[in-house]
N, CA and C atoms as a LAMMPS dump frame, in Angstrom:
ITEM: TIMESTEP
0
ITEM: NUMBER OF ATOMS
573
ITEM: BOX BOUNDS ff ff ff
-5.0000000000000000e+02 5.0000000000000000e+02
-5.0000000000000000e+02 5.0000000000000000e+02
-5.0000000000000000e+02 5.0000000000000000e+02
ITEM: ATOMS id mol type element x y z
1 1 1 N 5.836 15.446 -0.548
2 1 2 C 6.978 14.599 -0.824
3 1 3 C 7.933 14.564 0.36
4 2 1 N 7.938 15.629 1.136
5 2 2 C 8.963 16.076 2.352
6 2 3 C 8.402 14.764 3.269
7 3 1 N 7.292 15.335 3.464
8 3 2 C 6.384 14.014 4.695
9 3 3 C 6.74 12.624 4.499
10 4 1 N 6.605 12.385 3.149
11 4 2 C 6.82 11.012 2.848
12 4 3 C 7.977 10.834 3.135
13 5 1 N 9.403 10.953 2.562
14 5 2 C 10.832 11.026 2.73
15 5 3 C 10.725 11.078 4.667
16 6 1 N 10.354 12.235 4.916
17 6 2 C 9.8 11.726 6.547
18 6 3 C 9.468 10.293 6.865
19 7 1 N 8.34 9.994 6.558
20 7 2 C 7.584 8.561 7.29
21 7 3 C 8.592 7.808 6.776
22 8 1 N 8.948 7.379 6.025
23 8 2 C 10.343 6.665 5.723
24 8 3 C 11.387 6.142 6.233
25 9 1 N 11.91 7.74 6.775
26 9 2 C 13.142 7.619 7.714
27 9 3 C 12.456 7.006 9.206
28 10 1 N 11.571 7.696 9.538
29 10 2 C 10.479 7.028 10.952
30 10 3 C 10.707 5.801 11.221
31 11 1 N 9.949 5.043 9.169
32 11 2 C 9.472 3.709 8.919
33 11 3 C 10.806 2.692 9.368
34 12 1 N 11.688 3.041 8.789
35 12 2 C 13.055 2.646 8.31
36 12 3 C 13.707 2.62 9.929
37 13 1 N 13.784 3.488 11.185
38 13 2 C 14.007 3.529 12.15
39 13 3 C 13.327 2.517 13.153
40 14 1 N 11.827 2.129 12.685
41 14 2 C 11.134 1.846 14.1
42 14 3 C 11.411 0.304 13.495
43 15 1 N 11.58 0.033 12.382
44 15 2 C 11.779 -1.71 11.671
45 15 3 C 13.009 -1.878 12.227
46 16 1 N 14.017 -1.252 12.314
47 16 2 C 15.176 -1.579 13.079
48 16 3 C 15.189 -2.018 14.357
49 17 1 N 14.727 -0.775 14.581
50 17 2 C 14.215 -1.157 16.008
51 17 3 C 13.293 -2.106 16.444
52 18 1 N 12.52 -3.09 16.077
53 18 2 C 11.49 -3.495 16.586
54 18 3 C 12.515 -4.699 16.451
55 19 1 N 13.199 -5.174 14.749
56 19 2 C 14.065 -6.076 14.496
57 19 3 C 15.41 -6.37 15.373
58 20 1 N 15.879 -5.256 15.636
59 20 2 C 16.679 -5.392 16.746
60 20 3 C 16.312 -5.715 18.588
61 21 1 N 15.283 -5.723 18.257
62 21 2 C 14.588 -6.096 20.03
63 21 3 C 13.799 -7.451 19.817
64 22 1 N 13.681 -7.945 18.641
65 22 2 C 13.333 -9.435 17.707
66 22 3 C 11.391 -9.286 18.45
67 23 1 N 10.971 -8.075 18.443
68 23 2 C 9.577 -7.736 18.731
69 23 3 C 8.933 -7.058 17.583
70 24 1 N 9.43 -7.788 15.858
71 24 2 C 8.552 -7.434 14.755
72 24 3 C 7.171 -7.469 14.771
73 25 1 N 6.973 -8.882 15.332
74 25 2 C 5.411 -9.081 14.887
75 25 3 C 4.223 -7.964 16.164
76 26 1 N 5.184 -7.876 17.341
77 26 2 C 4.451 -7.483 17.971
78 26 3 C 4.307 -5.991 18.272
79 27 1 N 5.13 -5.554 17.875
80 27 2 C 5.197 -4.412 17.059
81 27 3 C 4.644 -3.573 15.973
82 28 1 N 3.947 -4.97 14.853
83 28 2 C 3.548 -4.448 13.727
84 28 3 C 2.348 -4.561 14.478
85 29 1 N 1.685 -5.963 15.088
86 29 2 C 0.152 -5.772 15.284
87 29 3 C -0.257 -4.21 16.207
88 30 1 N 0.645 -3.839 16.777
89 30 2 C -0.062 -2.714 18.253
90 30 3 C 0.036 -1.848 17.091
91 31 1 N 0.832 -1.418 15.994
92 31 2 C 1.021 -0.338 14.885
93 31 3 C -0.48 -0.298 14.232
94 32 1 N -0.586 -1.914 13.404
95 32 2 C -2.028 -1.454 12.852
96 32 3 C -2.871 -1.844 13.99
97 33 1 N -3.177 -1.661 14.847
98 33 2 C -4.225 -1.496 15.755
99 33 3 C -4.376 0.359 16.103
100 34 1 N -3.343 0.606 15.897
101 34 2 C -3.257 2.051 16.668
102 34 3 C -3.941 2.676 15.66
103 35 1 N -3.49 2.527 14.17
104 35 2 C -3.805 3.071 12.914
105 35 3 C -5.369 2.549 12.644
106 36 1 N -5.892 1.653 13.048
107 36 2 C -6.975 1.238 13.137
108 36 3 C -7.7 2.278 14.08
109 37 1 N -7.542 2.567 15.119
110 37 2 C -8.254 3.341 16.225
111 37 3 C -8.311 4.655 15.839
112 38 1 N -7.258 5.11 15.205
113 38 2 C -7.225 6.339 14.653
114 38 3 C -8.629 6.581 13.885
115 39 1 N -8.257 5.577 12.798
116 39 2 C -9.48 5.315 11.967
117 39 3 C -10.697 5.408 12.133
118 40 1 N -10.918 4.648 13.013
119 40 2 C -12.202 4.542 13.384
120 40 3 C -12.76 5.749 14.456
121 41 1 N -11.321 6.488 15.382
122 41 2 C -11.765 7.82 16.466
123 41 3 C -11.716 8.752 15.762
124 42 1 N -12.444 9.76 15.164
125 42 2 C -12.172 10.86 15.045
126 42 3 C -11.335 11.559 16.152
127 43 1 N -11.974 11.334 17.194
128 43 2 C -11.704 12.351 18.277
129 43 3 C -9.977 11.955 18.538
130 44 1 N -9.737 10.949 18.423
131 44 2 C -8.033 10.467 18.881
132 44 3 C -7.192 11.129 17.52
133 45 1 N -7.759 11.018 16.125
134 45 2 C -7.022 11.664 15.343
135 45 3 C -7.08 13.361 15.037
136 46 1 N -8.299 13.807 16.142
137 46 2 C -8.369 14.985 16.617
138 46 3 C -7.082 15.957 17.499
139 47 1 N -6.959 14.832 18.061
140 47 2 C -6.347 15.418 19.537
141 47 3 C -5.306 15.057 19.392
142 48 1 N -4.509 13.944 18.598
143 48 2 C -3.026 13.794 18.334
144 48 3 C -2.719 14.685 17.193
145 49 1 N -3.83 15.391 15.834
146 49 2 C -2.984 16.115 15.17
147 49 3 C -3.116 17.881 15.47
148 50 1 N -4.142 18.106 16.996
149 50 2 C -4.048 19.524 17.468
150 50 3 C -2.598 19.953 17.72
151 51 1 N -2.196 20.874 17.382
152 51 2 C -0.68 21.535 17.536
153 51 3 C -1.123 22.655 19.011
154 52 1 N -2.318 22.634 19.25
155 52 2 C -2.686 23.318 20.461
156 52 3 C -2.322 22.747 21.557
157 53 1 N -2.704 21.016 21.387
158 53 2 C -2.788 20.004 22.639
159 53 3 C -0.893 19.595 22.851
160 54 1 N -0.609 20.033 23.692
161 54 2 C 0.942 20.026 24.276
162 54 3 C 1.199 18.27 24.051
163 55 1 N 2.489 18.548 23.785
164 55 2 C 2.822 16.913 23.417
165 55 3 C 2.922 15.592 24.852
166 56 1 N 3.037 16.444 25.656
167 56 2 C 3.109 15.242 27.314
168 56 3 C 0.887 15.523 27.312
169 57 1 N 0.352 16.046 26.973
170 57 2 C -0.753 15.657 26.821
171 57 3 C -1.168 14.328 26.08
172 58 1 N -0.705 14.636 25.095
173 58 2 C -0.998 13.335 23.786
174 58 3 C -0.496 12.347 24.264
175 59 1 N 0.799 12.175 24.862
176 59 2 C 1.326 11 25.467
177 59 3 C 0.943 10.182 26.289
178 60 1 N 0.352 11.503 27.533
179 60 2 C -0.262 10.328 28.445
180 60 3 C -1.542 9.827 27.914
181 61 1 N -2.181 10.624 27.086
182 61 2 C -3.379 9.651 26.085
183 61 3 C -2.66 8.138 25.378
184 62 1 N -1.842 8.658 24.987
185 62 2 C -1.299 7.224 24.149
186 62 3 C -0.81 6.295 25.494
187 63 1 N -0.584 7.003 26.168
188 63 2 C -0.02 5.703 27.487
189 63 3 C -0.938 5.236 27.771
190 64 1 N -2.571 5.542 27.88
191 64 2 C -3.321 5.08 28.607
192 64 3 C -4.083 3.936 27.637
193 65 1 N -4.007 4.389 25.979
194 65 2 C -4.092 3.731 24.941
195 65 3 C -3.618 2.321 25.037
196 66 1 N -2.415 2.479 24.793
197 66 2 C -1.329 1.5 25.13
198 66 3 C -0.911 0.527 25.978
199 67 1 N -1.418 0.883 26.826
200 67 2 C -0.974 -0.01 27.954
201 67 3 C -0.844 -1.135 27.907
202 68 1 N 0.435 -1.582 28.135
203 68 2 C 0.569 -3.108 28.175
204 68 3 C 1.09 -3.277 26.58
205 69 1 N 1.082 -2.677 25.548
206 69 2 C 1.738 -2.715 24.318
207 69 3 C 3.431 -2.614 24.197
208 70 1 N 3.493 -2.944 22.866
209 70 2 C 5.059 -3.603 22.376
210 70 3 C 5.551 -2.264 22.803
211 71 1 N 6.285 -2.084 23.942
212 71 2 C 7.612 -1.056 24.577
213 71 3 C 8.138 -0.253 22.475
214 72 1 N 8.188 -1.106 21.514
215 72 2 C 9.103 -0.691 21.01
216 72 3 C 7.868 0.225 19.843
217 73 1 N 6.759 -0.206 19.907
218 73 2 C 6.076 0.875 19.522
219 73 3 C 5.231 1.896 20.023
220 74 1 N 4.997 1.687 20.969
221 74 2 C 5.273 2.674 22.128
222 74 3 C 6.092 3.943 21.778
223 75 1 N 7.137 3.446 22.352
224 75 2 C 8.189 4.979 22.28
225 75 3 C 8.562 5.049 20.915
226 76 1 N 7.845 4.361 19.67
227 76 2 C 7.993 5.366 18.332
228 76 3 C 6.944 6.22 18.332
229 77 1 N 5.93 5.614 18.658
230 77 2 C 4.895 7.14 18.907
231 77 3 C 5.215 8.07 19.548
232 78 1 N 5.704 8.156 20.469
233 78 2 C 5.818 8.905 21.592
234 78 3 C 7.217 10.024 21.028
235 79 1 N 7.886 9.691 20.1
236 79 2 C 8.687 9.888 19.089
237 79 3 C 8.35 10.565 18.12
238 80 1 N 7.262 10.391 17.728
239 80 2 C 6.832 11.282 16.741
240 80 3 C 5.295 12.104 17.201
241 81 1 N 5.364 12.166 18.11
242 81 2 C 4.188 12.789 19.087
243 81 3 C 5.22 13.94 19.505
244 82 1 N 6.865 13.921 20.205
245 82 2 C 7.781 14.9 20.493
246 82 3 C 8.487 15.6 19.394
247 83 1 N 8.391 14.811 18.302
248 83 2 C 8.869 15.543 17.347
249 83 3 C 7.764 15.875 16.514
250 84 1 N 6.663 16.45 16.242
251 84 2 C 5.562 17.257 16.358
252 84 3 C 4.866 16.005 15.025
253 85 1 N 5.214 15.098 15.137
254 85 2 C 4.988 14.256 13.506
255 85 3 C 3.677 13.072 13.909
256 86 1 N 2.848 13.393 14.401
257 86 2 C 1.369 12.506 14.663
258 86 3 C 0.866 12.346 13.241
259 87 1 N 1.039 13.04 12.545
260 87 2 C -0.063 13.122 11.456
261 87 3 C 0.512 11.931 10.707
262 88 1 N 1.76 11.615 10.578
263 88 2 C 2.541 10.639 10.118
264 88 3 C 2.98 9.2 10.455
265 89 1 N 1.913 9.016 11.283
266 89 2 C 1.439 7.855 11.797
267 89 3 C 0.988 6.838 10.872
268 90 1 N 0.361 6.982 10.052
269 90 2 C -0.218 6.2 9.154
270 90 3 C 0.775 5.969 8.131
271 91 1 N 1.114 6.743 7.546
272 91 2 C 2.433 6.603 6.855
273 91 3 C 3.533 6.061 7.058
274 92 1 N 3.768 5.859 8.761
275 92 2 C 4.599 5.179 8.922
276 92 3 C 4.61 3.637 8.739
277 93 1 N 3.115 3.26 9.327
278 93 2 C 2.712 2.183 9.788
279 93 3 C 2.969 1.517 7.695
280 94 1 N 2.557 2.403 7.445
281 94 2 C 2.634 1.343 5.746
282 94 3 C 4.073 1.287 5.414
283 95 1 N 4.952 2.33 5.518
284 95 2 C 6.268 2.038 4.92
285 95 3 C 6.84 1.061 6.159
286 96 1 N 6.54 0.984 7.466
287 96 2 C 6.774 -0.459 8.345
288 96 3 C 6.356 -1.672 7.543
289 97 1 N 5.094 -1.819 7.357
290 97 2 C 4.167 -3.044 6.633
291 97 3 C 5.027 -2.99 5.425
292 98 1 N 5.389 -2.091 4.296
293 98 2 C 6.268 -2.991 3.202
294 98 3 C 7.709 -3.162 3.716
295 99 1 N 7.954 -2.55 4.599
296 99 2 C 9.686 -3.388 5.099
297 99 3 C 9.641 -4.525 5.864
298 100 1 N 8.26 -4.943 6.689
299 100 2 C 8.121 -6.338 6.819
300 100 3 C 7.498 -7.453 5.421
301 101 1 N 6.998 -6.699 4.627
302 101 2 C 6.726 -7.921 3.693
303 101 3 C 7.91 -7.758 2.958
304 102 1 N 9.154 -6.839 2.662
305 102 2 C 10.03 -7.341 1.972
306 102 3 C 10.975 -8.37 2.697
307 103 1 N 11.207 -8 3.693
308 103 2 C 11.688 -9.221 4.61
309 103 3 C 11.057 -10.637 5.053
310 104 1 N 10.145 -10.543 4.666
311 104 2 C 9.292 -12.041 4.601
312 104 3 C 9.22 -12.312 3.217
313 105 1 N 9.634 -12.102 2.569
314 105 2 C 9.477 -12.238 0.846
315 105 3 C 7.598 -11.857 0.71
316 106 1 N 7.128 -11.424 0.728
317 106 2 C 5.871 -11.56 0.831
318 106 3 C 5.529 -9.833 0.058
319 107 1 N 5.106 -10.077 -1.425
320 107 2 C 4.186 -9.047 -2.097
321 107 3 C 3.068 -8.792 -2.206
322 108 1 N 2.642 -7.619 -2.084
323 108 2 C 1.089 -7.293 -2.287
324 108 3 C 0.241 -7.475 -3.453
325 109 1 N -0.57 -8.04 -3.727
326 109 2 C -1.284 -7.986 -4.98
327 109 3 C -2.919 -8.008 -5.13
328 110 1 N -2.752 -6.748 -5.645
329 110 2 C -4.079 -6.452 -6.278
330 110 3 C -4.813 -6.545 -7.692
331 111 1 N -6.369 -7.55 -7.418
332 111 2 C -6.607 -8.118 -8.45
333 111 3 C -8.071 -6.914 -9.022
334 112 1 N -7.875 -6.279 -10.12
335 112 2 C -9.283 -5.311 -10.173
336 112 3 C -10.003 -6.125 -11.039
337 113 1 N -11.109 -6.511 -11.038
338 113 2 C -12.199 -6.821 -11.758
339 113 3 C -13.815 -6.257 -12.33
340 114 1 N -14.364 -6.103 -13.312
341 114 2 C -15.4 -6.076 -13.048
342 114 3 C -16.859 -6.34 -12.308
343 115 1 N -16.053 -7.55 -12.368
344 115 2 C -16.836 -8.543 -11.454
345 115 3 C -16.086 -9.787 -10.735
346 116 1 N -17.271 -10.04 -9.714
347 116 2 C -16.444 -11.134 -8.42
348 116 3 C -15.689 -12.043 -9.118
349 117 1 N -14.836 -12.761 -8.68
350 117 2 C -13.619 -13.782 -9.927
351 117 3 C -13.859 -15.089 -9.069
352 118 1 N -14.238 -16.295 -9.725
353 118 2 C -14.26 -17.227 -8.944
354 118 3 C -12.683 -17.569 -8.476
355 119 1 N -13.122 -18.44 -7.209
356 119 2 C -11.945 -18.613 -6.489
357 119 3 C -10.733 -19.367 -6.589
358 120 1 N -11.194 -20.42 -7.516
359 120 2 C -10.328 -20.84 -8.866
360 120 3 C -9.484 -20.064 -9.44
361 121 1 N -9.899 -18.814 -10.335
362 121 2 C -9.269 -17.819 -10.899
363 121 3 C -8.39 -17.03 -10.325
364 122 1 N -8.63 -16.796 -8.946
365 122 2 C -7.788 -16.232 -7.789
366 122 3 C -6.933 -17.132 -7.14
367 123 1 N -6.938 -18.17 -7.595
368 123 2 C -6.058 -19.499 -7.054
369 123 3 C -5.054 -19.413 -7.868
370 124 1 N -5.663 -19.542 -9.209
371 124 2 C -4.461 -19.34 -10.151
372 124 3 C -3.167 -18.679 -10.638
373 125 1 N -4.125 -17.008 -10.468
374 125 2 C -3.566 -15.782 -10.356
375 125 3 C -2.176 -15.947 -9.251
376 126 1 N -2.761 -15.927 -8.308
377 126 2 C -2.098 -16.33 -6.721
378 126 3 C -0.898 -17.095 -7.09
379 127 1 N -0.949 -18.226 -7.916
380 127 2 C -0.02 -19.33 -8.111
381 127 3 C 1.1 -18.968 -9.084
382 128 1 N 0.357 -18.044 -10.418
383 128 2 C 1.604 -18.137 -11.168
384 128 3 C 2.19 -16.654 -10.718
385 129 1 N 1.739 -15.541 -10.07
386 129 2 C 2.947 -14.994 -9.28
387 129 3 C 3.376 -15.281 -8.816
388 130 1 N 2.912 -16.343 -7.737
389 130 2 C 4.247 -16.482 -6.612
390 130 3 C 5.266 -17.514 -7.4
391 131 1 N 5.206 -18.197 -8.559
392 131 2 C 6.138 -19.144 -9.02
393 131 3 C 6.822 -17.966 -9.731
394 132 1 N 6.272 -17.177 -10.422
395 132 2 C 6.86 -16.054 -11.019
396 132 3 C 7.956 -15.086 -10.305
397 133 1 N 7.451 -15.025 -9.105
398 133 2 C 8.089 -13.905 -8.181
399 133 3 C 9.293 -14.771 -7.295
400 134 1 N 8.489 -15.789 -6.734
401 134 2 C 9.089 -16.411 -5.796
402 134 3 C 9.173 -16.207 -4.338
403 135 1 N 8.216 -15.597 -4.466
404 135 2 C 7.666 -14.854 -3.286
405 135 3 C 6.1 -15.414 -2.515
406 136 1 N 6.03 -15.001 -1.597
407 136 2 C 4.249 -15.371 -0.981
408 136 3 C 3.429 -14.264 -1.375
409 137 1 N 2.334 -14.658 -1.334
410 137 2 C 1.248 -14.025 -2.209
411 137 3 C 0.693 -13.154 -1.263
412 138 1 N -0.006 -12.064 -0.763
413 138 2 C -0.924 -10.84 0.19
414 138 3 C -1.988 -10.573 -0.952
415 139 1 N -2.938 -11.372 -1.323
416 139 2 C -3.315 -10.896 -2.777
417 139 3 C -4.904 -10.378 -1.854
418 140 1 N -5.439 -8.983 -2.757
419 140 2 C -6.671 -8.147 -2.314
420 140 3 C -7.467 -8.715 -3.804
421 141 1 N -8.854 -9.116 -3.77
422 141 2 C -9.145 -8.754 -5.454
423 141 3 C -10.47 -7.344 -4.91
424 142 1 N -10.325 -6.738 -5.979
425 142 2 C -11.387 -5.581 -5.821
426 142 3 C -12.338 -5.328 -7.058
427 143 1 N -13.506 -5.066 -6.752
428 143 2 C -14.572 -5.206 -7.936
429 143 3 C -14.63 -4.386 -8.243
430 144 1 N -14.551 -3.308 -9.188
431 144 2 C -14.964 -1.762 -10.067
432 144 3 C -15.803 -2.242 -11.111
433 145 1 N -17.224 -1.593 -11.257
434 145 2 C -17.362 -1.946 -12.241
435 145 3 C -16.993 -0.668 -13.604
436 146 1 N -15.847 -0.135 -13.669
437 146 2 C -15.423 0.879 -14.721
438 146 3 C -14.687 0.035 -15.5
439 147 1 N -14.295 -0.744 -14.587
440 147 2 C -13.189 -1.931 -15.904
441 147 3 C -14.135 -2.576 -16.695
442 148 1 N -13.514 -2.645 -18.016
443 148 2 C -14.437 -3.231 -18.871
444 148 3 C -13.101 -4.158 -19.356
445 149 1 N -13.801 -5.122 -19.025
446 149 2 C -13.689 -6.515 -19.732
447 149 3 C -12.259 -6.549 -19.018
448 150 1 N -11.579 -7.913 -18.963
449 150 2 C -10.19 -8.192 -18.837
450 150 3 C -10.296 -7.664 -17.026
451 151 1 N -8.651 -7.671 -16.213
452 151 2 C -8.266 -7.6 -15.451
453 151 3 C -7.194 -6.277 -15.163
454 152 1 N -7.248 -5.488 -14.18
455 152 2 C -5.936 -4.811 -13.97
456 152 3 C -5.433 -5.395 -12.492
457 153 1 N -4.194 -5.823 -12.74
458 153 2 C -3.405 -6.222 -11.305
459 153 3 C -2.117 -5.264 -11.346
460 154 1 N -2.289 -5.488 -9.824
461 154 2 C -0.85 -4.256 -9.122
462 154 3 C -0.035 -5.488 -8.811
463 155 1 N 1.053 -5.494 -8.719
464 155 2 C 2.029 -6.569 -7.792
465 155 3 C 3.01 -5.888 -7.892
466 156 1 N 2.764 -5.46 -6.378
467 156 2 C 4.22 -4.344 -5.845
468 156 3 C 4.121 -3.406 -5.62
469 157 1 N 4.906 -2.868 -6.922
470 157 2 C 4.664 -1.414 -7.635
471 157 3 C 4.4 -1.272 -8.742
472 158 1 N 4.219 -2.475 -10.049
473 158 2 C 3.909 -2.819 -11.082
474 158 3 C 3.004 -3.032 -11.333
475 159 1 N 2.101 -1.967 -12.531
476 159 2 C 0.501 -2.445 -12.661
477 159 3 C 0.523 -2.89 -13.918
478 160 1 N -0.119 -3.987 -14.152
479 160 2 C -0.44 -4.314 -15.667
480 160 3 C -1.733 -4.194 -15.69
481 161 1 N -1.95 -3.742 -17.253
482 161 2 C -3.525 -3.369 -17.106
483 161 3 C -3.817 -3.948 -18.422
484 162 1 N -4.478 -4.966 -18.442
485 162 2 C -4.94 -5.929 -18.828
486 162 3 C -6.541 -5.599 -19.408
487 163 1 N -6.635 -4.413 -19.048
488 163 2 C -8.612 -4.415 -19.282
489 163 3 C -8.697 -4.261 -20.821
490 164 1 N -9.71 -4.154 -21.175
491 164 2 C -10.464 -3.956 -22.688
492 164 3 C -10.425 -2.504 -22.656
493 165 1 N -10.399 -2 -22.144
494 165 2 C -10.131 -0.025 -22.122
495 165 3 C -9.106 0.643 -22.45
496 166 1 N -7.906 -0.28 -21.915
497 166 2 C -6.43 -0.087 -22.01
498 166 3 C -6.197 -0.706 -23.412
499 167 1 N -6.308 -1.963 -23.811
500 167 2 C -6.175 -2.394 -24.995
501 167 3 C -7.113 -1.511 -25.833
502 168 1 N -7.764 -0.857 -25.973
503 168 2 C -8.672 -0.309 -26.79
504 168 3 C -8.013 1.212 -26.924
505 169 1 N -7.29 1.988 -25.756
506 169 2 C -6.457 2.985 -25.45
507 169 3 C -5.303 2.54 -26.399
508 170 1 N -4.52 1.369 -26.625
509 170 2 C -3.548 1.169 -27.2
510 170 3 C -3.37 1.177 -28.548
511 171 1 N -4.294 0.127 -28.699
512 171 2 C -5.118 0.01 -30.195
513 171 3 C -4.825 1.66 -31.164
514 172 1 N -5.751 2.567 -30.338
515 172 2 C -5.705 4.348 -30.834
516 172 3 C -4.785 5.077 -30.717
517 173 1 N -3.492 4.376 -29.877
518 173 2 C -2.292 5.358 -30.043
519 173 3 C -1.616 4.624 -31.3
520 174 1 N -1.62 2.944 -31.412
521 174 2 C -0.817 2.973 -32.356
522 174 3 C -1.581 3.336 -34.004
523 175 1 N -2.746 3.484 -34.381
524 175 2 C -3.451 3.848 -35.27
525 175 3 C -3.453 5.36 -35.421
526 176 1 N -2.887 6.046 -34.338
527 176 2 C -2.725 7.717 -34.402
528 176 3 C -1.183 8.239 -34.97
529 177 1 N -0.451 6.803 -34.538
530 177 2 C 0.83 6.978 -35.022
531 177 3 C 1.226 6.598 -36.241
532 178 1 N 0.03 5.633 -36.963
533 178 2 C 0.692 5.027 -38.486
534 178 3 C 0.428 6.017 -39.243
535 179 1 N 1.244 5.693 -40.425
536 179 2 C 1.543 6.134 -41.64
537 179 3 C 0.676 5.325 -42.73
538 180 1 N -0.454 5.579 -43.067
539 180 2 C -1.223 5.216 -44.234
540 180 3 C -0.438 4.979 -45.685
541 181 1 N -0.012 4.177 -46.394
542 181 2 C 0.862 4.28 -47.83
543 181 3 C -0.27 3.534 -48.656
544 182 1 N 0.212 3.796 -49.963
545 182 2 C -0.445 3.157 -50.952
546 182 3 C -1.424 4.226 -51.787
547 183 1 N -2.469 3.487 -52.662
548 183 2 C -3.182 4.112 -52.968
549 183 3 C -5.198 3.781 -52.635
550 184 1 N -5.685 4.31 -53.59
551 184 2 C -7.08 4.348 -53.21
552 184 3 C -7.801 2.875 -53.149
553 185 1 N -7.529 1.84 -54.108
554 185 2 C -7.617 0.656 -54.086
555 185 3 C -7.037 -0.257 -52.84
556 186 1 N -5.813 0.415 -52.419
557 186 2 C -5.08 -0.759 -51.752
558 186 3 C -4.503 0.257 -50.69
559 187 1 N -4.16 -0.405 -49.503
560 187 2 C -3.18 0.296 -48.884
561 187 3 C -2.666 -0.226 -47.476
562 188 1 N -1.415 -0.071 -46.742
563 188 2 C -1.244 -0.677 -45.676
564 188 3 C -0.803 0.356 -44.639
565 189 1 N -0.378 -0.348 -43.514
566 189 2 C 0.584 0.587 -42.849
567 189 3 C 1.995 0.838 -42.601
568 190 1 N 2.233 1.65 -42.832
569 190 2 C 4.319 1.381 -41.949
570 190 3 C 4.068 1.949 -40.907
571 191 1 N 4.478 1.083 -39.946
572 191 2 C 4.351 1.524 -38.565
573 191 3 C 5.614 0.469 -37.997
């Protein structure tokens, strides 16, 4: 929880900064590129989270990385490479990515399905949030097949869960909670 409250303050610092030098976009792309490389290097997310490898080591790696990248993300790495916080790189880069989509009006949304959703259905979806929200759409759909039946969508931080599992989950809490009345012939619920 500490880390997070960390990447935060990072997140919250380098959006200023990038916003105040009006170098958002170019800023965010060298961010997920970096977080991308990470990804994909072991060896780079090796050697930036060794506490062995001295921090003007890591740097001139990231300088040589870098080169020619947004000055203003740049020296946030280099920032949290001196203040011993590499590992929090990734974390940053996402609490950056939702302080640029709240500033673009722009929400995330995730569509879970059982199965693939024609593109129609994802048109739709797409449409009555954003009339709903008022916002632009970032919509992911993802296939599980554990969902049974129906849909679960995220938008935001809000999940509605829409599946046949959840309704079937609901169904048994409120049937665990009624009160049976009456007698052997007849009977209802108070609930």
């Amino acid at each position: 929880m500490a880390d997070q409250r960390t990447a935060n303050v990072y997140s919250q610092a380098l959006f200023e900064a990038a916003e105040d030098a009006g170098s958002l976009a170019a800023t965010s792309a060298d961010l997920a590129a970096f977080v991308e490389a990470m990804q994909r290097s072991r060896e780079l997310t090796a050697v930036l989270y060794n506490p062995q490898i001295s921090s003007i080591q890591k740097k001139r790696i990231v300088k040589d990385l870098t080169a020619g990248g947004d000055r203003i993300f740049v020296n946030g790495i280099n920032l949290l490479i001196d203040k011993r916080h590499p590992d929090l790189i990734p974390e940053v880069y996402d609490g950056f990515t939702r302080l640029l989509q709240k500033k673009n009006k722009v929400v995330e949304v995730e569509i879970v399905s059982a199965i693939e959703l024609p593109e129609e259905t994802k048109a739709k979806i797409r449409d009555r949030i954003a009339a709903a929200t008022g916002k632009q759409i970032d919509m992911k759909a993802i296939v599980r097949e554990d969902v049974v039946g129906g849909l679960i969508l995220r938008i935001g931080d809000i999940i509605v869960d829409g599946s046949l599992k959840a309704k079937l989950q609901q169904l048994h809490n409120r049937l665990a909670r009624a009160t049976i009345v009456g007698s052997e012939d007849s009977f209802e619920t108070a609930s």
